[in-house]
C-alpha positions in Angstrom: 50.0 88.9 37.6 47.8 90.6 39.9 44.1 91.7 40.0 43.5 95.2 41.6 39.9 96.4 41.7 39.6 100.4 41.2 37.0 103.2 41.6 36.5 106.5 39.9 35.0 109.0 41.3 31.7 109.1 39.0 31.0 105.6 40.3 32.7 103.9 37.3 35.9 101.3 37.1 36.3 98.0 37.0 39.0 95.4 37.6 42.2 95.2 35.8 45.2 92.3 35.6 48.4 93.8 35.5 52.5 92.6 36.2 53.0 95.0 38.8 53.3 93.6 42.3 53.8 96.5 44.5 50.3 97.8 45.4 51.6 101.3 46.1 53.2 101.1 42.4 49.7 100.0 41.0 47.8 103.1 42.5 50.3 105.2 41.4 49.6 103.4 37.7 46.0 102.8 37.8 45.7 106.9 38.9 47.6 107.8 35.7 46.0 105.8 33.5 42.3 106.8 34.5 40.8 109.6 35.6 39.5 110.7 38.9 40.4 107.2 40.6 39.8 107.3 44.5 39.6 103.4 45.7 42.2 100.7 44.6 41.7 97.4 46.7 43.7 94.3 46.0 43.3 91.4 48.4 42.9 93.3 51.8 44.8 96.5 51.4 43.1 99.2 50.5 44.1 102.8 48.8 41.2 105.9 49.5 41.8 109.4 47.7 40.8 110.4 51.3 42.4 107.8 53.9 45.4 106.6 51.9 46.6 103.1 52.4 45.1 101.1 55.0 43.6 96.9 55.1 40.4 96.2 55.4 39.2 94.5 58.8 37.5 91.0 57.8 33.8 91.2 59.1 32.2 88.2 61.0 29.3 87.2 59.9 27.1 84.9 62.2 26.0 81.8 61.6 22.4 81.7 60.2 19.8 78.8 60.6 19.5 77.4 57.4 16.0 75.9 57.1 15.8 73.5 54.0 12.6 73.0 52.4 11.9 69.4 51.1 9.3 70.7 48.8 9.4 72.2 45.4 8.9 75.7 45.6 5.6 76.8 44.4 4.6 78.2 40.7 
């Protein structure tokens, strides 16, 4: 089982868990069983209505100071 994570194109969609492993197989699925979906994601690769099939590109985020307060926090 696999999770794919879809968008339709009047901002609605959700997540669904499905036996098909082949993510090119899922869009294909997930496109006939709703309308309008234009973004299928699973893991890192990605599907756009306008950019096809691609992988996202982790981001780095930098390290933050952390500043721990011993105190409760007020109110």
């Amino acid at each position: 089982m696999k999770s794919y994570l879809f968008s339709t194109e009047n901002g609605r969609g959700g997540v669904i868990l499905c036996d098909i492993d082949a993510f090119d197989d899922a869009v294909v699925y997930l496109r006939q069983r709703f309308d309008g979906v234009v973004r299928v994601e699973q893991g890192l690769t990605l599907w756009t209505l306008d950019e096809g099939f691609g992988q996202f590109e982790p981001v780095i985020v930098p390290n933050l100071p952390i500043t721990a307060s011993r105190e409760p926090p007020p109110g």
